[in-house]
C-alpha positions as CSV (number, residue, x, y, z in Angstrom):
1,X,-10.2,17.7,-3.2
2,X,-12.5,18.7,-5.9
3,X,-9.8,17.0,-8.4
4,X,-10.9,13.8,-6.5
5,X,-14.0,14.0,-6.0
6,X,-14.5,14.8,-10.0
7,X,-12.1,11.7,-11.0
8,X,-13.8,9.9,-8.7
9,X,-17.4,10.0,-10.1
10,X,-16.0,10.2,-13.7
11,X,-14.1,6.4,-13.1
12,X,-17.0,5.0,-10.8
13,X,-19.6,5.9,-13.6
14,X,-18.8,2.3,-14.9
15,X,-20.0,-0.7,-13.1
16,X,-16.7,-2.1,-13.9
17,X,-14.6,0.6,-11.8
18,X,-17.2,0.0,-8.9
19,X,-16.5,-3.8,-9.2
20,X,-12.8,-3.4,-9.4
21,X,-12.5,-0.7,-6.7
22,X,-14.7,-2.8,-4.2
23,X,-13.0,-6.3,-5.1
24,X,-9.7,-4.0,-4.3
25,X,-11.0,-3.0,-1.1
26,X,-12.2,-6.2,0.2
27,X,-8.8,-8.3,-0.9
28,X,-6.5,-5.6,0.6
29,X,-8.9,-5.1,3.7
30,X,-8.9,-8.7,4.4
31,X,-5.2,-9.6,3.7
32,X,-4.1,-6.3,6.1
33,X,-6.4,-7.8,9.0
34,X,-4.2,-10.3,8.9
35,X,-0.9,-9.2,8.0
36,X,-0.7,-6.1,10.5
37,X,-0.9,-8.1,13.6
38,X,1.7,-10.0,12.4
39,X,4.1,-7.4,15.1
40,X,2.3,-9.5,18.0
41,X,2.4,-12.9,16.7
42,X,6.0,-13.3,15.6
43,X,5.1,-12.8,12.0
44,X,2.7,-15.6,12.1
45,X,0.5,-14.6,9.6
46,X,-3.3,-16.8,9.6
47,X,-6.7,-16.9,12.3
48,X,-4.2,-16.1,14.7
49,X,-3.7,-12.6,13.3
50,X,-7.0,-11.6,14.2
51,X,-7.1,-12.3,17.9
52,X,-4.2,-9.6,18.3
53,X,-5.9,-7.3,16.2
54,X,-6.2,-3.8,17.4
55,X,-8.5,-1.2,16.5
56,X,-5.3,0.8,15.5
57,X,-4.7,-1.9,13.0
58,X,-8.5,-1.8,11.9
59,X,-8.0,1.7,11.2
60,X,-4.6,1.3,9.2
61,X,-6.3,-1.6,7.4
62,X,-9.1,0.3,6.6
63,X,-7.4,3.6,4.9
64,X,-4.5,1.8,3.4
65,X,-7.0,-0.4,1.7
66,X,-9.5,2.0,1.0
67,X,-7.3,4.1,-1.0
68,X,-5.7,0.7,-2.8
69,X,-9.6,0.2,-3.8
70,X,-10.0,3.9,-5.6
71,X,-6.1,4.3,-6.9
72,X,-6.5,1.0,-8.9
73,X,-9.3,1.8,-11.1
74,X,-7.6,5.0,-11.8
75,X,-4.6,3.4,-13.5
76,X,-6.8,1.2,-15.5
77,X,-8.6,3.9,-16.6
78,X,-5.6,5.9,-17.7
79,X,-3.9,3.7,-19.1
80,X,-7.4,2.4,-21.1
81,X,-8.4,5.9,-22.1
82,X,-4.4,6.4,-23.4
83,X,-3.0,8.2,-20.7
84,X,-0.1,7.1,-18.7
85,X,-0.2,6.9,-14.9
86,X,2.1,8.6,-12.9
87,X,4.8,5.7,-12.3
88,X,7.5,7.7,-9.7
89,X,4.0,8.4,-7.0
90,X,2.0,5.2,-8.4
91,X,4.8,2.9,-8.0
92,X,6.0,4.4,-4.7
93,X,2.4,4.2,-3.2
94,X,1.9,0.8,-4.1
95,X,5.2,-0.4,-3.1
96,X,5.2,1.4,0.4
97,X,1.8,0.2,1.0
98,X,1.9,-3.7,0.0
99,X,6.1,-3.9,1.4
100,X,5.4,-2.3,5.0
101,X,3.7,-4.5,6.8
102,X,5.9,-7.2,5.7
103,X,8.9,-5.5,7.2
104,X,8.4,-5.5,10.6
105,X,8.1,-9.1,11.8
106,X,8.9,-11.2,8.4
107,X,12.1,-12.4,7.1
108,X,12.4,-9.8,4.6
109,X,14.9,-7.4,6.5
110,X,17.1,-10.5,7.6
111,X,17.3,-11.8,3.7
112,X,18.5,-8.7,2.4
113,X,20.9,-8.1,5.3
114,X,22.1,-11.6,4.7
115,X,22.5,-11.1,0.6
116,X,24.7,-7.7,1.6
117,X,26.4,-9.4,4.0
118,X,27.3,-12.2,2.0
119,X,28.4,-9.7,-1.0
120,X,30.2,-7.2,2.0
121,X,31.7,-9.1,4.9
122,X,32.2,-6.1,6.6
123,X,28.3,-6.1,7.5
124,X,28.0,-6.9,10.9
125,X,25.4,-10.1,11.2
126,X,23.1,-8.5,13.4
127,X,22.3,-4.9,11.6
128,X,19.1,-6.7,10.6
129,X,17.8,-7.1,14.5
130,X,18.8,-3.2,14.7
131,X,16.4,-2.4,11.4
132,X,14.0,-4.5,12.3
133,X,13.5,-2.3,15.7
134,X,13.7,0.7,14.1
135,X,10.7,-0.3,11.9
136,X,8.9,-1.7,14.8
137,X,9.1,1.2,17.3
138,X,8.0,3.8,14.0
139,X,5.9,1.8,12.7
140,X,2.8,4.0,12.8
141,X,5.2,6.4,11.5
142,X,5.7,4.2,8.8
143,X,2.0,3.4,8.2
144,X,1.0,7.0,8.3
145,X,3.9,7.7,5.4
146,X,2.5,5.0,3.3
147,X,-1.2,6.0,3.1
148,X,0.1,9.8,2.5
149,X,2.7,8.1,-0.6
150,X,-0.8,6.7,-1.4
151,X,-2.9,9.6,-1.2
152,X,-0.3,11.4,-3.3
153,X,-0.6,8.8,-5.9
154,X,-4.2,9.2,-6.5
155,X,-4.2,12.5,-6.6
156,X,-1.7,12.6,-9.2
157,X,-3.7,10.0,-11.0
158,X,-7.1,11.6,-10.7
159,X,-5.2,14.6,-12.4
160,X,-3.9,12.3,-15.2
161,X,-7.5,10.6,-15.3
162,X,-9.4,14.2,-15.9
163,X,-6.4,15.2,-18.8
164,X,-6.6,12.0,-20.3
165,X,-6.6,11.9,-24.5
166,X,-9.7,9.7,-24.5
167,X,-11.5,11.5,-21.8
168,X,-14.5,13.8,-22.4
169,X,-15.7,16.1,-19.3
């Protein structure tokens, strides 16, 4: 924790890093009020989002994007001050947090199934319908696995941030 919590006020000493980290926030705050209802609205995704909204979601929303607005501003810095992020946890946090959401009630699970299935015939055509409700009955599951990818991430990157070449504690 004190890792973080050094990182954290070494990056955030710049007005830019504030700026960036709350812009962060805000965009992936907003874009998972909408997008996480999506379960309840057939993957509509719009105003109609936030009449379904729970405070489940609001929570999810809220640490997902709050860690998105502190772990981008620590790759910049890394990679500005000549260190390399972490790309195995840094990709994997990103990735799990942006791509979730989109699985449960989108037509991402169906479009995959359907490219397999058109390179294997032997894929039945409705193994998507079976994915799809696995990710929607663990979906907090699934949530909860993404913001811990995520807090990984940054504290791997707060690491890389405090043993960066250019950087002078």
């Amino acid at each position: 924790m004190k890792t973080l919590y050094t990182a954290s006020s070494f990056v955030f000493d710049n007005q830019f890093y504030r700026v960036l980290g709350s812009t962060s926030f805000i965009v992936f705050f907003t874009a998972y009020l909408f997008i996480l209802p999506a379960t309840y609205t057939s993957g509509h995704i719009g105003l109609i989002s936030l009449h379904y909204l729970t405070w489940q979601d609001g929570i999810i929303a809220f640490v997902i994007s709050l860690l998105m607005g502190m772990l981008l501003p620590f790759i910049i810095f890394s990679y500005r001050m000549g260190g390399s992020a972490h790309n195995a946890s840094t990709a994997g946090g990103l990735f799990a947090s942006i791509i979730t959401p989109f699985l449960c009630c989108t037509p991402v699970i169906p479009t995959i199934i359907a490219v397999i299935g058109g390179i294997l015939p032997v894929i039945p055509g409705t193994t998507g319908i079976y994915v799809q409700a696995f990710i929607a009955m663990h979906e907090l599951e699934i949530y909860i696995g993404a913001a811990l990818l995520l807090l990984f991430a940054l504290y791997r990157n707060a690491k890389q941030v405090l043993s960066c070449p250019g950087c002078e504690i």
